[in-house]
C-alpha positions in Angstrom: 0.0 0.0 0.0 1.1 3.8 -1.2 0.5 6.4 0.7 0.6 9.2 -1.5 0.1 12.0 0.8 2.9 11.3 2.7 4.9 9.1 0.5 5.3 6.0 2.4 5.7 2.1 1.3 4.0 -0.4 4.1 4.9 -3.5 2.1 5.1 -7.4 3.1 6.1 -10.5 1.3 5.1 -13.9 2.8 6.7 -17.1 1.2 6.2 -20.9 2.1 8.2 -23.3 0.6 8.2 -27.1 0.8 10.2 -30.1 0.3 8.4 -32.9 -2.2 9.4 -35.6 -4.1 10.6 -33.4 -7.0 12.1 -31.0 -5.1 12.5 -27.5 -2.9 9.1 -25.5 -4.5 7.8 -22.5 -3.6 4.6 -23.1 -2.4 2.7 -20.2 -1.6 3.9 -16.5 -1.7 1.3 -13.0 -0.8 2.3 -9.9 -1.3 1.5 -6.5 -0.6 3.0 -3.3 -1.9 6.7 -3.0 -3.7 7.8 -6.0 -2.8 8.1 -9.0 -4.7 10.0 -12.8 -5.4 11.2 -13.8 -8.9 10.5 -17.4 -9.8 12.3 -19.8 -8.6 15.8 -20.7 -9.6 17.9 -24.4 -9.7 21.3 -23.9 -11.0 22.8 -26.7 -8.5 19.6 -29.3 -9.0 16.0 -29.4 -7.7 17.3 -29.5 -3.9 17.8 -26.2 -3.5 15.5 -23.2 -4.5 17.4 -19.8 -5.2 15.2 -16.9 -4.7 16.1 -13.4 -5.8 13.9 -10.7 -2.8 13.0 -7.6 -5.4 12.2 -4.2 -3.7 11.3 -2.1 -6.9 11.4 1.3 -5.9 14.9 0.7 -5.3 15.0 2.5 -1.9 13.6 3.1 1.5 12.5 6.5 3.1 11.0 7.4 6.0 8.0 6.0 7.4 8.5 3.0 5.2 7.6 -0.4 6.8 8.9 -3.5 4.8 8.1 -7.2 6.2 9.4 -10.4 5.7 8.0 -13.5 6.5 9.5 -16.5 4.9 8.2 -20.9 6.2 11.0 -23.3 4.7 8.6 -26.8 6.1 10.6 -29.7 6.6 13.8 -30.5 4.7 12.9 -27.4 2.5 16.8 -25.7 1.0 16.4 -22.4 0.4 18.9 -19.6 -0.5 18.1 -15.8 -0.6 19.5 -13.0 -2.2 19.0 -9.9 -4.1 19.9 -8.2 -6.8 21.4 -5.1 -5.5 22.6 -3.2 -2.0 19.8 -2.1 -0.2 19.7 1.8 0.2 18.1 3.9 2.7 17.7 7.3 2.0 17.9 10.8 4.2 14.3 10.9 5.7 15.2 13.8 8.4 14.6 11.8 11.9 11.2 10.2 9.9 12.4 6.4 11.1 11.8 4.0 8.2 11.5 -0.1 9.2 12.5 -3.4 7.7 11.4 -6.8 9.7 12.6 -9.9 8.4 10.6 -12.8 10.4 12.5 -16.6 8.9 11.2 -20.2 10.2 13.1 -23.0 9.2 11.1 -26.1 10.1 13.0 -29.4 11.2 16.1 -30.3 8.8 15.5 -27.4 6.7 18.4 -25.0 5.4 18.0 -21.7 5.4 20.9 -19.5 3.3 20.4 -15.5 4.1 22.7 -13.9 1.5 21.2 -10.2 1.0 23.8 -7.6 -1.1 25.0 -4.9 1.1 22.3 -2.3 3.2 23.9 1.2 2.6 22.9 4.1 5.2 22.6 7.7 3.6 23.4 10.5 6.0 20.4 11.8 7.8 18.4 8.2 7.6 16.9 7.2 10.7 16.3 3.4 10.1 15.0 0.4 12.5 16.1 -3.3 11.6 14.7 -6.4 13.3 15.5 -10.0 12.3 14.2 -13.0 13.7 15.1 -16.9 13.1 13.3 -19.5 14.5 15.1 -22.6 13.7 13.3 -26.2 14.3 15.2 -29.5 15.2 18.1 -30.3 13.0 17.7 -27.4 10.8 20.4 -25.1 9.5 21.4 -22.1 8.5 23.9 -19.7 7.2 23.4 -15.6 6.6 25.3 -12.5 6.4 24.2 -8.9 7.1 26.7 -6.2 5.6 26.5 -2.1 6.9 27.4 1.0 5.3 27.8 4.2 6.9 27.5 6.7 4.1 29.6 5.8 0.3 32.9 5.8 1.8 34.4 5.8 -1.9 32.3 8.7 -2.8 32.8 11.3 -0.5 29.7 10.9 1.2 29.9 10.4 5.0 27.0 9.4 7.6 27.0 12.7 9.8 23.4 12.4 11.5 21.5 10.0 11.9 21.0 6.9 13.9 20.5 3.1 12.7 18.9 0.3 15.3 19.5 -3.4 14.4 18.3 -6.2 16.1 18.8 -10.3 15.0 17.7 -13.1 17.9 18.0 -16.7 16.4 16.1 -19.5 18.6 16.3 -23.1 18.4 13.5 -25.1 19.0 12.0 -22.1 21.1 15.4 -21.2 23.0 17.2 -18.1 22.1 20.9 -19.0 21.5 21.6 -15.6 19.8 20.7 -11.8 21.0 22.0 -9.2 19.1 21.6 -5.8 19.3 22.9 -2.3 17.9 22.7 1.3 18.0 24.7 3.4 15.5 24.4 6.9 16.0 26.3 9.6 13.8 27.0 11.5 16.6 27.6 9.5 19.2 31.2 8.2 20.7 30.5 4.4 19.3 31.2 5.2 15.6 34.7 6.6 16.6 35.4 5.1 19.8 37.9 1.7 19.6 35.0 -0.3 20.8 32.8 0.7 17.9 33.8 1.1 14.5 37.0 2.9 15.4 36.4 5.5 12.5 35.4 3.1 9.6 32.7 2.6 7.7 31.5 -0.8 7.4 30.6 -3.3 9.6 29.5 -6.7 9.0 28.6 -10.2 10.7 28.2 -13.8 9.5 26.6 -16.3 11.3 26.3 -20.1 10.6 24.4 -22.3 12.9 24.2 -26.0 12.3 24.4 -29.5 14.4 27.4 -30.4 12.0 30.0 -27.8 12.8 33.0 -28.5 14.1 36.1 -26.1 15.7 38.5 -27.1 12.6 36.4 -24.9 10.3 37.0 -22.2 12.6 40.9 -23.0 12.5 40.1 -23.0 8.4 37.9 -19.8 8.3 41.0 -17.8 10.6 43.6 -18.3 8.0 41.3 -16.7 5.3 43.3 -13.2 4.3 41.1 -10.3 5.1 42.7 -7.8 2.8 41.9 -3.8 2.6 43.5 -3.5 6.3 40.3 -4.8 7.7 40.0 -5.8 11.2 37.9 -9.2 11.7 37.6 -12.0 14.3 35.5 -15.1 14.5 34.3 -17.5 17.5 32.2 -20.2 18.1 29.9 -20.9 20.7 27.6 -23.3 22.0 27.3 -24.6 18.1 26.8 -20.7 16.6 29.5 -19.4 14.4 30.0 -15.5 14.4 32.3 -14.0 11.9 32.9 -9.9 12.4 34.4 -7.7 10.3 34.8 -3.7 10.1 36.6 -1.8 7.3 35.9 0.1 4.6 35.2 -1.7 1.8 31.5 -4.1 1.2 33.6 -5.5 -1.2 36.3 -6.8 1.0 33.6 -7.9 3.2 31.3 -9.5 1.3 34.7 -11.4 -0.3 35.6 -12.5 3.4 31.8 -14.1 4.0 32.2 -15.9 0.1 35.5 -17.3 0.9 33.8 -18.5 4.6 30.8 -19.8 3.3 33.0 -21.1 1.3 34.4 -23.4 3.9 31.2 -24.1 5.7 29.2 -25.1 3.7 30.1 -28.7 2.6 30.4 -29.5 6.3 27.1 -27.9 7.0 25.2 -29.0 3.8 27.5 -31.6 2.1 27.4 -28.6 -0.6 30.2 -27.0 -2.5 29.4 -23.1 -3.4 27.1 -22.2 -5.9 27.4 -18.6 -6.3 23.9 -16.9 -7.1 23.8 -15.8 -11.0 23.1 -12.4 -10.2 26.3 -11.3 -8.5 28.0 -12.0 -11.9 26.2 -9.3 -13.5 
């Protein structure tokens, strides 16, 4: 739904997928307002379902209200993408909001792969993400920041940015994780925040399967671009962190990490979506 008068986008997109005998298919998808799925993609075999998320007007502004809500059923493989980074615009302290609410039922895999989200100064935005993972499910996702287009001059001098992602397992929360980046606050300077840069970004792989010698793998990946990173693992949930400058070097990092995680998690080599060729 548009509001003209005050140029707003409340949007949703609601997808079930399911696991048959042929297959990964996308079962039922809603929509309302900009937001939309293209059909369904197999490059690496009937398993796994690529899906390309489409926001058409390209941007969000304030008072903007996107929602998620995406069912993978039993032994459903999904991955997610999309085509380009996601941009939200200067709305002037008029907050704009994104939820993103994933199920992944039991033995399901859930791969979260969206381009990177870039902030405009002046954006006031509100990010929530929630995973519910089932018995014996799986998954894999990435979320990379930008402060402002640190290769174009343009810097994030007002403004303020709240992020929230809490993944459960079988109804207990094993992950809680919250942020508050504001422009002119202490944290986007201070040694314990970004220390001055302009992109942050965290990978997180949770799976039954994972094992500490991925982590001893996944260290000796070169960061590049004088990037600072670490990664740990706990209780079973892998966190990658990285903050730099560059969404390139970062998303790079998460490929070459995924790329190491995900035979042991899926028995899978890396399929890299077709659209982050073009």
């Amino acid at each position: 739904m548009h509001n003209a008068t005050n140029e707003e986008w409340h949007a949703s997109l609601s997808l079930k997928y399911d696991r048959t005998d042929w297959g990964t298919v996308l079962r039922h998808k809603s929509h309302e307002g900009p937001l939309r799925v293209q059909k369904a993609l197999y490059p690496e075999g009937r398993e796994v379902c690529h899906t390309l998320l489409l926001h058409p007007p390209g941007g969000i502004v304030g008072g903007d209200n996107l929602r998620f809500r995406v069912r993978l059923e039993e032994k459903a493989h999904v991955l997610f993408t999309n085509p380009g980074a996601s941009k939200w615009y200067r709305n002037d302290c008029r907050p704009a909001y994104q939820t993103v609410q994933l199920h992944v039922g039991s033995r399901a895999v859930l791969e979260w792969f969206p381009q990177e989200t870039i902030f405009f100064d002046r954006c006031w935005a509100d990010m929530t993400t929630e995973i519910e993972l089932e018995s014996g499910a799986a998954m894999i996702g990435w979320d990379v920041f930008c402060f402002g287009r640190h290769h174009s001059g343009e810097s994030f001098t007002r403004g303020q940015v709240r992020s929230s992602l809490k993944i459960s397992r079988d109804g207990r929360v094993v992950l809680l994780d919250r942020a508050r980046f504001d422009a002119q606050e202490p944290v986007m300077k201070s040694l314990t925040g970004l220390s001055g840069h302009t992109v942050t970004g965290t990978l997180v792989a949770c799976a039954e399967t994972l094992k500490k010698s991925a982590v001893d793998t996944c260290r000796k990946i070169p960061v590049g671009d004088a990037a600072q990173a670490g990664i740990t693992l706990v209780d079973g949930m892998f966190i990658a962190r990285i903050l730099g400058d560059s969404s390139v070097t970062a998303k790079s990092w998460f490929t070459e990490i995924w790329r190491v995680l995900r035979p042991q998690l899926l028995g899978r080599s890396v399929e890299r979506p077709r659209i982050w060729r073009t």
